[in-house]
VOBA-1610 file (N, C-alpha, C; in pm, whole numbers, padded with zeros to 5 digits, always signed):
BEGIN
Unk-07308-04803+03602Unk-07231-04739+03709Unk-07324-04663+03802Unk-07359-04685+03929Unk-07395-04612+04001Unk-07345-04464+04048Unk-07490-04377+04078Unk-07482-04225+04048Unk-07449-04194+04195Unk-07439-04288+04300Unk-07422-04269+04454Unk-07271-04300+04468Unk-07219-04297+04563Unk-07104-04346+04655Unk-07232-04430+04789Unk-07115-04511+04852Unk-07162-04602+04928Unk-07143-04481+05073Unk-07033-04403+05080Unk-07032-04320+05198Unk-07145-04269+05224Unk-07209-04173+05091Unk-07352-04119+05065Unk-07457-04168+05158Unk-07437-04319+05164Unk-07565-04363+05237Unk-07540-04397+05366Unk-07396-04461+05392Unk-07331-04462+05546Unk-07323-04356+05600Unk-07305-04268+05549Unk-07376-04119+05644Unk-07456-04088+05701Unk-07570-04117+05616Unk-07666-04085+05654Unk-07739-04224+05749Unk-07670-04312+05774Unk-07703-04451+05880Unk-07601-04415+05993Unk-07563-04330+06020Unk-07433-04309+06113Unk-07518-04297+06226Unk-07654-04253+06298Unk-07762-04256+06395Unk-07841-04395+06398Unk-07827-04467+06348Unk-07908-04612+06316Unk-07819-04713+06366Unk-07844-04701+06466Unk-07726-04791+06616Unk-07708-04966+06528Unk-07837-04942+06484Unk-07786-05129+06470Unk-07735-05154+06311Unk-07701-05059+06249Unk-07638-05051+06087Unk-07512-05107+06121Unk-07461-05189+06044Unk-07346-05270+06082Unk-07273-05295+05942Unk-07171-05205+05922Unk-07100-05192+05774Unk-07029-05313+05712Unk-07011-05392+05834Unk-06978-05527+05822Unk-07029-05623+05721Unk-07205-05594+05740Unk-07301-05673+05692Unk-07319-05621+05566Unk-07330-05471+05622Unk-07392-05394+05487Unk-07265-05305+05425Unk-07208-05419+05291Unk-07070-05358+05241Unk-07082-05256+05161Unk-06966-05180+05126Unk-06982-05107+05034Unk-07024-05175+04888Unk-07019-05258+04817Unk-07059-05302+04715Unk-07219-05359+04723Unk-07258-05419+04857Unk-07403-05406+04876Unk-07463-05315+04839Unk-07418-05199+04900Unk-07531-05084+04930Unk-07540-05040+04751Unk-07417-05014+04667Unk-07415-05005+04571Unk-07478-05090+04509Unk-07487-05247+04494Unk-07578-05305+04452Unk-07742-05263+04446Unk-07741-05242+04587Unk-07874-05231+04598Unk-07935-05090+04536Unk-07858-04988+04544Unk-07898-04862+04429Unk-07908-04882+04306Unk-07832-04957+04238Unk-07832-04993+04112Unk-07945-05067+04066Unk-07968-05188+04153Unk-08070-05257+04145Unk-08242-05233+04183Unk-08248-05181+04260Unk-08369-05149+04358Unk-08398-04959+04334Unk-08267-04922+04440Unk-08293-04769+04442Unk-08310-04634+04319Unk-08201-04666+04257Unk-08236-04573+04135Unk-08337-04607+04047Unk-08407-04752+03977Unk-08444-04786+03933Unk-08601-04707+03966Unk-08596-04743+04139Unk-08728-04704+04223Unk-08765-04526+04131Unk-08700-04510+04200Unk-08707-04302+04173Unk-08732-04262+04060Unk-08645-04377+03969Unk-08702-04289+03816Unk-08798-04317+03785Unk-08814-04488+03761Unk-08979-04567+03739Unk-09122-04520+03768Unk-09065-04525+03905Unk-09170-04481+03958Unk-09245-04350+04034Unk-09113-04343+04118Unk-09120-04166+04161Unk-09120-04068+04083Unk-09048-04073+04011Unk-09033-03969+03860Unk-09115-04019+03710Unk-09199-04118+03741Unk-09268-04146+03613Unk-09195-04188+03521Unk-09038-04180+03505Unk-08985-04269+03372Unk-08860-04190+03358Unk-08819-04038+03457Unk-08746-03973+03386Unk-08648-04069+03423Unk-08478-04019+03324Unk-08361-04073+03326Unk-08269-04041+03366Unk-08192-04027+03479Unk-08059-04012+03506Unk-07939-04039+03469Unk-07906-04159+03387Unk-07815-04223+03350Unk-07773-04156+03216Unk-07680-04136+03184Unk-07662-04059+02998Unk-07640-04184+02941Unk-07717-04238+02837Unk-07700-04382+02748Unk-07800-04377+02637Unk-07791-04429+02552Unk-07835-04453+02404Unk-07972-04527+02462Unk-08121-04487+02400Unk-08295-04615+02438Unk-08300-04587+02316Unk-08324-04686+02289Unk-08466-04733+02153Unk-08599-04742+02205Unk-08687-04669+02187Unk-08800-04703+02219Unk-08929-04698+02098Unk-09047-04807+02133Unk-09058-04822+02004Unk-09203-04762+02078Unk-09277-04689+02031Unk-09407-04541+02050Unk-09510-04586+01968Unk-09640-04554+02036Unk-09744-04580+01916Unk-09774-04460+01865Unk-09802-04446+01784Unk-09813-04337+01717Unk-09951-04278+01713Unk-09962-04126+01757Unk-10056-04072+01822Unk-10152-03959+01706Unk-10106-03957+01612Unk-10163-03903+01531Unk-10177-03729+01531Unk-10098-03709+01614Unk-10050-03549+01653Unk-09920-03544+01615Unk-09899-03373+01665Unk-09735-03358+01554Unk-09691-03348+01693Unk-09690-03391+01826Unk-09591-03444+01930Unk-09618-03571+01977Unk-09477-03655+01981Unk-09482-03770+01981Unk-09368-03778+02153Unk-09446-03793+02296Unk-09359-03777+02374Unk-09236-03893+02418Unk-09141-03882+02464Unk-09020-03957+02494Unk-09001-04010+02630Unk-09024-04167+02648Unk-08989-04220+02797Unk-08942-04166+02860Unk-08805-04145+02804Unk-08645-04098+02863Unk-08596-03944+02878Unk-08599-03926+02973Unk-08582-03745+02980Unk-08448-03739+03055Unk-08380-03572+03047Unk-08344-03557+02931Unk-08341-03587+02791Unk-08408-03557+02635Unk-08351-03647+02533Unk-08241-03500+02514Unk-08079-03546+02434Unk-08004-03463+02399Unk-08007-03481+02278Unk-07972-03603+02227Unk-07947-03638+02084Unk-08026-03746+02002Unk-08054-03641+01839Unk-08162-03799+01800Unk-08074-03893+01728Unk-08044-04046+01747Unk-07974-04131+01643Unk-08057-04169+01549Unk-08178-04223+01504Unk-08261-04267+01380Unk-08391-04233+01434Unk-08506-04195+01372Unk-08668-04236+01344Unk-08672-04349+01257Unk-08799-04428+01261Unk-08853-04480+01160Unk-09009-04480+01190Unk-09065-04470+01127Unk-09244-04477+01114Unk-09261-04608+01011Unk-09336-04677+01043Unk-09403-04795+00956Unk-09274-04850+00913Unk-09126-04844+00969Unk-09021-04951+00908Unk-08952-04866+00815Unk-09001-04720+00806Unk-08927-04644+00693Unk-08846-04559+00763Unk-08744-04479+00747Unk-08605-04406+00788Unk-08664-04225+00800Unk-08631-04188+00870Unk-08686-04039+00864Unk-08610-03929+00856Unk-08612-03836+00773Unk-08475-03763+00776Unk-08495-03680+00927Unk-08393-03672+00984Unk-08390-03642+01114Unk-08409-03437+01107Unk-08353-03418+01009Unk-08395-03275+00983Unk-08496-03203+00981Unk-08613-03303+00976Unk-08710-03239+00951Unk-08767-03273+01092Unk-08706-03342+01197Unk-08761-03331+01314Unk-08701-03256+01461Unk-08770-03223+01551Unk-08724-03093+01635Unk-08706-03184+01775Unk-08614-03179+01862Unk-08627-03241+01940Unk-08600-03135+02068Unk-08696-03223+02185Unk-08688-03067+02296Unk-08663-03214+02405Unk-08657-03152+02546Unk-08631-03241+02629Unk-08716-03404+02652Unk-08838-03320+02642Unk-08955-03484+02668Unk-09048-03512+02570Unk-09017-03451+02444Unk-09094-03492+02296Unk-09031-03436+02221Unk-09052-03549+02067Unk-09047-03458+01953Unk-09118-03439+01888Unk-09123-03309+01781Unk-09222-03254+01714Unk-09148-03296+01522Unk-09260-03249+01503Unk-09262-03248+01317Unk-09389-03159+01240Unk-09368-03112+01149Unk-09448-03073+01091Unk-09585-03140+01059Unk-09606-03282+01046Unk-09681-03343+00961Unk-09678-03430+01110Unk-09835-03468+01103Unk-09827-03550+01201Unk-09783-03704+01236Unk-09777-03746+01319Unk-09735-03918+01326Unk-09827-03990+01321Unk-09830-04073+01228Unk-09945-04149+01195Unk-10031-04247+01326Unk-10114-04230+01330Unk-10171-04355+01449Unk-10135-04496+01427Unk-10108-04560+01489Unk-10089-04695+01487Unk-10005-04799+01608Unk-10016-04886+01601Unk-09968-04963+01737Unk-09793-04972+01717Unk-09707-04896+01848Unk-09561-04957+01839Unk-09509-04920+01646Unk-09537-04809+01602Unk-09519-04818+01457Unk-09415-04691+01469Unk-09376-04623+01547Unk-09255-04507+01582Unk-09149-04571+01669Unk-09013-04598+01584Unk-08892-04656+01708Unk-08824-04519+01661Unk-08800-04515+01787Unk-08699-04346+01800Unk-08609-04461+01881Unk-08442-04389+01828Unk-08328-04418+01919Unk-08264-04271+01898Unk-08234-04285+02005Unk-08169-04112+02134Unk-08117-04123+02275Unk-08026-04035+02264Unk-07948-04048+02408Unk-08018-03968+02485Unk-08019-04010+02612Unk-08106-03926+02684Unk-08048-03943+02826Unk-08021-03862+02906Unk-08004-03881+03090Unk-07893-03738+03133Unk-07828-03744+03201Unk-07725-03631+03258Unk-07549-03705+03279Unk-07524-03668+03195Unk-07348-03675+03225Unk-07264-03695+03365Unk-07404-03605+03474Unk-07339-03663+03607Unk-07502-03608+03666Unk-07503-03701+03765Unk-07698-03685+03807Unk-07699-03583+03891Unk-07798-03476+03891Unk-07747-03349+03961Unk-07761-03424+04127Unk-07731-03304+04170Unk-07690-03346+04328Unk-07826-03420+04456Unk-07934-03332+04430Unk-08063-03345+04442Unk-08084-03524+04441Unk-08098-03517+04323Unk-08113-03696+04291Unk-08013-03750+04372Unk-07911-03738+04382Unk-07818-03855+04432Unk-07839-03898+04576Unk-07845-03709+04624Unk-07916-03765+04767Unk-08097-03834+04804Unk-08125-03821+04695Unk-08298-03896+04767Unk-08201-04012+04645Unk-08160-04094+04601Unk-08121-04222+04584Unk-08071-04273+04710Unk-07987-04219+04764Unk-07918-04282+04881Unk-08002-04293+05028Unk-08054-04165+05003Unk-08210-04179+05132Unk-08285-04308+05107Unk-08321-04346+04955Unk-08422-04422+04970Unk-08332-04578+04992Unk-08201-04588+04976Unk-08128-04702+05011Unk-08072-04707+05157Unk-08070-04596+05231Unk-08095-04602+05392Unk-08217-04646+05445Unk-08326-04562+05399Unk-08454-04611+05403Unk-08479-04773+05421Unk-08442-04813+05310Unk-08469-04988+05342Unk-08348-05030+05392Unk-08203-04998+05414Unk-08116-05046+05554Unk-08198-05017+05700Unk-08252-04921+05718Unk-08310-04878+05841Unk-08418-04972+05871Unk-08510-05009+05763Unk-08615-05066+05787Unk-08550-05215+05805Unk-08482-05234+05715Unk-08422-05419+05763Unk-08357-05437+05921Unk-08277-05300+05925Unk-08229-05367+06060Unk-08272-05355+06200Unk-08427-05235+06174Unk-08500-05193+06250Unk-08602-05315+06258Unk-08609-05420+06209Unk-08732-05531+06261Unk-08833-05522+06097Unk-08825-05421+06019Unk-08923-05422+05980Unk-08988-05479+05830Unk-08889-05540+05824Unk-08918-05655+05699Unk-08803-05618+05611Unk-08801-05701+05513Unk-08690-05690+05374Unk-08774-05797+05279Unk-08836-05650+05213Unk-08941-05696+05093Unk-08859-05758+04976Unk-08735-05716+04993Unk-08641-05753+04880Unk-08578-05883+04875Unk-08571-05925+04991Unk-08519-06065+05000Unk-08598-06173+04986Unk-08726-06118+04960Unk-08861-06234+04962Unk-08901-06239+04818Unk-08883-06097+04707Unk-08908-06109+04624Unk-08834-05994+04548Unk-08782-06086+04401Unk-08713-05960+04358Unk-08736-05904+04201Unk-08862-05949+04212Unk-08931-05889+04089Unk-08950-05745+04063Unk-08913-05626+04172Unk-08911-05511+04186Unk-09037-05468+04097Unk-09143-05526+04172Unk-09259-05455+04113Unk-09273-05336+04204Unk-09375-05224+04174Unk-09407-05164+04237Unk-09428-05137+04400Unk-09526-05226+04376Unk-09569-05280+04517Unk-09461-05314+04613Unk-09383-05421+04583Unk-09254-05459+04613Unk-09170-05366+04667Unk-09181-05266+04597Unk-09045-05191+04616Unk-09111-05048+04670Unk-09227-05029+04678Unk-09315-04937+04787Unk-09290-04963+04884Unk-09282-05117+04983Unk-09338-05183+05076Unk-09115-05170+05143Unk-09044-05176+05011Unk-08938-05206+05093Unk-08896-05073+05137Unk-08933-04944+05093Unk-08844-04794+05104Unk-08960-04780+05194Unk-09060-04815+05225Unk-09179-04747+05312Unk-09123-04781+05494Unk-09178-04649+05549Unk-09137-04602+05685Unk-09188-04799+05770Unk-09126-04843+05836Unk-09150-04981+05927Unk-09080-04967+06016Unk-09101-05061+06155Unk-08957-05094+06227Unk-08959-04967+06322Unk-08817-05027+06400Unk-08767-04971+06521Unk-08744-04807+06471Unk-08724-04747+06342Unk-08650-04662+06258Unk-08738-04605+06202Unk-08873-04639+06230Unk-09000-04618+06134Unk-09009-04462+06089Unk-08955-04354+06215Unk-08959-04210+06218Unk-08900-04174+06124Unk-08769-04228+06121Unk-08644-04153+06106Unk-08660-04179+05941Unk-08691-04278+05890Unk-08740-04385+05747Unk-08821-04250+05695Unk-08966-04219+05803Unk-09032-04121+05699Unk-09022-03984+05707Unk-08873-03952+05790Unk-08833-03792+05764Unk-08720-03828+05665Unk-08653-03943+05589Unk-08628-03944+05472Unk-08746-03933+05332Unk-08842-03995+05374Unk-08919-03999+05296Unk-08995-03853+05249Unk-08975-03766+05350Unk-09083-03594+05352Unk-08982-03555+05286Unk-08851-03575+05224Unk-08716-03558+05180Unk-08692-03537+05060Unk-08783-03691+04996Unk-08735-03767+04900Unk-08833-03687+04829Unk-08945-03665+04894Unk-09122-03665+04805Unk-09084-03556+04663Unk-09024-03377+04772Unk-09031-03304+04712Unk-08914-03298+04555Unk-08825-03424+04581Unk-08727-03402+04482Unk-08792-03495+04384Unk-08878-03617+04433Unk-08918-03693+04289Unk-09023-03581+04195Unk-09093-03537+04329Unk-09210-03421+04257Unk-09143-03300+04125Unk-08978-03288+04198Unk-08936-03165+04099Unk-08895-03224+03964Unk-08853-03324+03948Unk-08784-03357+03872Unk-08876-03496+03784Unk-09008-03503+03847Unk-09094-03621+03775Unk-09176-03547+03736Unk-09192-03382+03798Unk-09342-03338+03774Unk-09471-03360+03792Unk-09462-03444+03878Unk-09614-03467+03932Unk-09603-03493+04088Unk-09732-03510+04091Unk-09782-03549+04291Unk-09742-03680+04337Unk-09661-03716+04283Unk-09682-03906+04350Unk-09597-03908+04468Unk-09684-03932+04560Unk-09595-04014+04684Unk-09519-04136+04708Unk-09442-04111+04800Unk-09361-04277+04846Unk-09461-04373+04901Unk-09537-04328+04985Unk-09671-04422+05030Unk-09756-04438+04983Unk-09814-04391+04885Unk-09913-04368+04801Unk-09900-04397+04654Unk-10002-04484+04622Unk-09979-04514+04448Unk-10129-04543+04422Unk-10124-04460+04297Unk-10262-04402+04276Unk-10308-04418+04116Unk-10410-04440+04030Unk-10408-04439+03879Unk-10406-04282+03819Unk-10350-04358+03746Unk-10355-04171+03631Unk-10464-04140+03594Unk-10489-03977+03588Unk-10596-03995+03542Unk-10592-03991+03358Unk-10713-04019+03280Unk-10742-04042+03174Unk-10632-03951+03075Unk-10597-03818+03106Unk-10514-03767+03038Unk-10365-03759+02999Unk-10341-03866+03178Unk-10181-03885+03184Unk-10116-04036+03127Unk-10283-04111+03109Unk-10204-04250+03059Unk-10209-04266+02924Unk-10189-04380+02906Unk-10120-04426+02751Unk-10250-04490+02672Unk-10263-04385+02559Unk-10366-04415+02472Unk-10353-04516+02374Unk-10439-04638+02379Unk-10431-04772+02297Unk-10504-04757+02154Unk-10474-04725+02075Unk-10553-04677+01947Unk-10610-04831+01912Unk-10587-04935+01938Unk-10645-05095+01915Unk-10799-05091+01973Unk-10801-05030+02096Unk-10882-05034+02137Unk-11000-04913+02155Unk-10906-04790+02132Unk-11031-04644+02122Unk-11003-04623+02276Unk-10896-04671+02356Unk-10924-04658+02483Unk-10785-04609+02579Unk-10789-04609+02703Unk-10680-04574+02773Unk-10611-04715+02862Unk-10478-04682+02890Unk-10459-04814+02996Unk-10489-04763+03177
//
């Protein structure tokens, strides 16, 4: 279920002379948040956090420290651990928003921690909903402003992909990146870090994901 209304974003296209509601239906635009826009913000703008409230399994390598951190933020509730295929009593583990802890540490090893837990917001605070709907004006503005539709060429929603479709182009190009000076500061509050809409950059050594196979980082 999408965290927008379709008005949300026709609002904010109500200055974008050539937006034509005709074309662009209400179940489009919703499509396209569901598909493209929210996906964008959390993935990538926010590094992984979650908006949606729903049950992940995720399966963790195990870091050999007594915090083991969580994709999915918010976490509220833990449903099972297992380490090496074995069951964990959940009591003995502490759960806070973006890791959990234990006394005893988690053993190192590849994908050998599946945690399942609910994790996201019951209703997405207000903040988010509007830079979702900015960034789905964003690429209405840019399609009908001349300036490409990265999405219709490819819909693998890679990164790149989906940089190239919310990024300022076109007749609208202004108006695209005073959504974007918009969007920056809410992915920043709520992802915790610097990442820009135009800008994609590597982590450094401390923020990425340690491969114990290899002694190394990705």
């Amino acid at each position: 279920m999408s965290i927008i209304t379709a008005d949300k974003v026709t609002d904010l296209l109500s200055s974008v002379e050539d937006f034509d509601s005709t074309i662009w239906t209400d179940e489009k635009i919703l499509e396209l948040s569901d598909e493209f826009a929210q996906p964008y913000f959390e993935e990538v703008l926010c590094k992984g956090r979650t908006f949606d409230y729903q049950t992940y399994t995720d399966v963790i390598d195990g870091n050999g420290l007594y915090n083991l951190s969580l994709p999915h933020k918010p976490a509220k509730e833990l449903v099972s651990i297992t380490i090496d295929e074995e069951d964990v009593d959940l009591s003995t583990i502490y759960l806070y928003t973006n890791h959990i802890a234990r006394k005893t540490v988690f053993p190192v090893g590849f994908q050998n921690v599946t945690v399942v837990y609910k994790a996201g917001y019951s209703a997405a605070p207000g903040m988010v909903i509007t830079a979702v709907a900015m960034l789905c004006a964003c690429h209405i503005a840019r399609v009908v402003g001349g300036g490409g539709d990265a999405l219709s060429t490819s819909i693998t929603a890679g990164p790149i992909t989906l940089k190239e479709a919310f990024s300022a182009s076109g007749k609208y190009a202004g108006k695209i990146a005073d959504w974007e000076s918009q969007i920056t500061p809410i992915a920043r509050h709520y992802g915790g870090g610097p990442r820009l809409i135009g800008k994609m950059r590597k982590a450094p050594e401390r923020e990425r994901k340690y491969d114990p196979r290899t002694d190394s980082y990705e």
